[in-house]
C-alpha positions in Angstrom: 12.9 12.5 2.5 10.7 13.7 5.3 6.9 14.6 4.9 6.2 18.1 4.6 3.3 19.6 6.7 1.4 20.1 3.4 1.9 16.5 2.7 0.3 15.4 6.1 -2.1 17.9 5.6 -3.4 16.2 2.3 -2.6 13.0 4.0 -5.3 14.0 6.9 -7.6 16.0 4.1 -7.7 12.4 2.1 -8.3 10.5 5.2 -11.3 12.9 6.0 -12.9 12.5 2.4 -12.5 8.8 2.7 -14.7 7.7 5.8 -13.6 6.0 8.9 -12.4 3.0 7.3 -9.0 4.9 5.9 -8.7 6.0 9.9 -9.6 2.5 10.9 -6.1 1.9 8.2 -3.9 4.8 9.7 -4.5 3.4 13.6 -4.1 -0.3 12.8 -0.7 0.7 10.6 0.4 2.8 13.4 0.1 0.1 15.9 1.9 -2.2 13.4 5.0 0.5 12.8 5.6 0.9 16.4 5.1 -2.6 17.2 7.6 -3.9 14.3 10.0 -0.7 15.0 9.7 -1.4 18.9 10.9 -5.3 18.0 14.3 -4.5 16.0 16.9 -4.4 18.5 19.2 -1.2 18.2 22.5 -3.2 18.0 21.1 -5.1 14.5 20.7 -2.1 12.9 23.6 0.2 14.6 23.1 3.4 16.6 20.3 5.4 16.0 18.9 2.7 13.0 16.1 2.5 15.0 15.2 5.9 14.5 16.2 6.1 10.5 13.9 2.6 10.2 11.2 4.3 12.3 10.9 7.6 10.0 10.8 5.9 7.2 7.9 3.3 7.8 6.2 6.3 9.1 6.9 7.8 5.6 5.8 5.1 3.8 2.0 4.7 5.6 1.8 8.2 5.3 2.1 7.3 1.4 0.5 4.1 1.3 -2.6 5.7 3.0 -3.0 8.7 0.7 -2.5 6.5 -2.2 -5.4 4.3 -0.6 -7.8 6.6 0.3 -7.0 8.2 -3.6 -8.1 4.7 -4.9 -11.0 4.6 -2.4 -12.4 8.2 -3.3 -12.9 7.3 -7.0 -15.0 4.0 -5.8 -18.7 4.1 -5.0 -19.0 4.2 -1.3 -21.7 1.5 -1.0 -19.0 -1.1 -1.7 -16.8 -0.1 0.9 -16.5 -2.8 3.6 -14.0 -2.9 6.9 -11.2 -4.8 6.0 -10.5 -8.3 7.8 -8.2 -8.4 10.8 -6.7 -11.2 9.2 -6.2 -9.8 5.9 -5.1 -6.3 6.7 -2.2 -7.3 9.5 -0.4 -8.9 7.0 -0.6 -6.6 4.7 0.4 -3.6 6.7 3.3 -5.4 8.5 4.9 -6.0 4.6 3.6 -2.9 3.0 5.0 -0.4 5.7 8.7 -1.8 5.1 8.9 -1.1 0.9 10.0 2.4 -0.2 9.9 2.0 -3.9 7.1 3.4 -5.6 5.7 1.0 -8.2 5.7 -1.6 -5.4 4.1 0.9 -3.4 1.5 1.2 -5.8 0.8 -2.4 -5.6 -0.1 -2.5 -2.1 -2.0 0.5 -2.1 -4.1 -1.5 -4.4 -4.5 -4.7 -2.4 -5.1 -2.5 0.7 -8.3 -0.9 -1.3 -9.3 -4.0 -2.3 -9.1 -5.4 1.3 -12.1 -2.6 1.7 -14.1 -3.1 -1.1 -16.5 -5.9 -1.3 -15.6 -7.5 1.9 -12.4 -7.7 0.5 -13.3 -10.7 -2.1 -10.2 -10.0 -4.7 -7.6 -10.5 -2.2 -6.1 -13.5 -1.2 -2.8 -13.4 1.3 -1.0 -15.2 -1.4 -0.7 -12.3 -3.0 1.4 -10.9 -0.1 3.8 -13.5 -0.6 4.4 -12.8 -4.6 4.3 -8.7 -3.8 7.2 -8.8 -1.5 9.7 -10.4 -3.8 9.2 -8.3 -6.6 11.4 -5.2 -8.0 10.0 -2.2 -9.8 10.8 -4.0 -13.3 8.4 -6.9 -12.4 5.7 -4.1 -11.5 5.9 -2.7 -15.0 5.6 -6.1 -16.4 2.1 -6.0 -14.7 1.2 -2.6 -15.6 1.4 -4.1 -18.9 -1.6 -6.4 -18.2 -3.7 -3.5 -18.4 -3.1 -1.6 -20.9 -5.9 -3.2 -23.6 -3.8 -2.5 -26.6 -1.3 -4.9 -25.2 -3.9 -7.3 -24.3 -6.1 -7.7 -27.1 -4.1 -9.8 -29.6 -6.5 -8.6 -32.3 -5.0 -5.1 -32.6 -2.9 -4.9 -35.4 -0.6 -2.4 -33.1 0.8 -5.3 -31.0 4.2 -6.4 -32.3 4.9 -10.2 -32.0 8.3 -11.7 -32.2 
């Protein structure tokens, strides 16, 4: 599904509200899509795969960046730090290849958090675990915080 021109422009309207480090996001993930696009030969992926692969990364750091700089609007500006280098790469390169949108969700939030406090509540490990999971194992962890679940002491929570 192709981004509309109102999509881009809310993608760009976003980017505008959130600073320079969302822009400092969008360059470094543009870089990484044409790099990683650029080093898939065509004959792996048949004719014209290259294109189809390209268009949908694109796709997918146009919504991983709005999603971000949503996440990043609602924070209080004073904690928000430029991402490490060694950090962000990473977690562009993975982030730019997944489509689904609860996964999507997930990296959105590990890219904020690479800009918030120096980036302090993200470890790389966390790449590792994000990439194998499906959508189901993201609702397991939506789970986690929703309090009512949590709290053991509310007379709501069914226990086998």
């Amino acid at each position: 599904m192709p981004v509309t021109d109102e999509q881009a422009k809310a993608v760009q309207e976003v980017a505008k509200a959130s600073g320079p480090i969302v822009g400092l996001i969008r360059d470094a993930g543009r870089t990484l899509v044409n790099s990683t696009v650029g080093a898939i030969p065509g004959d792996l992926i048949g004719a014209g795969g290259g294109d189809w692969l390209h268009e949908v990364r694109v796709r997918n750091r146009a919504r991983l960046e709005a999603k971000t700089a949503s996440m990043l609007d609602r924070l209080d500006k004073s904690r928000l730090t430029e991402p490490s280098p060694s950090v962000v790469r990473p977690l562009l390169e993975a982030a730019v290849d997944e489509s689904r949108e609860q996964i999507q969700d997930l990296w959105a939030r590990l890219l904020a958090n690479s800009m918030v406090d120096c980036g302090s509540r993200v470890r790389r490990e966390f790449f590792i675990t994000l990439k194998v999971l499906e959508p189901l194992d993201a609702a397991v962890l939506d789970l986690f915080d929703n309090p009512e679940i949590v709290n053991p002491s509310n007379p709501n929570v069914h226990r086998l």
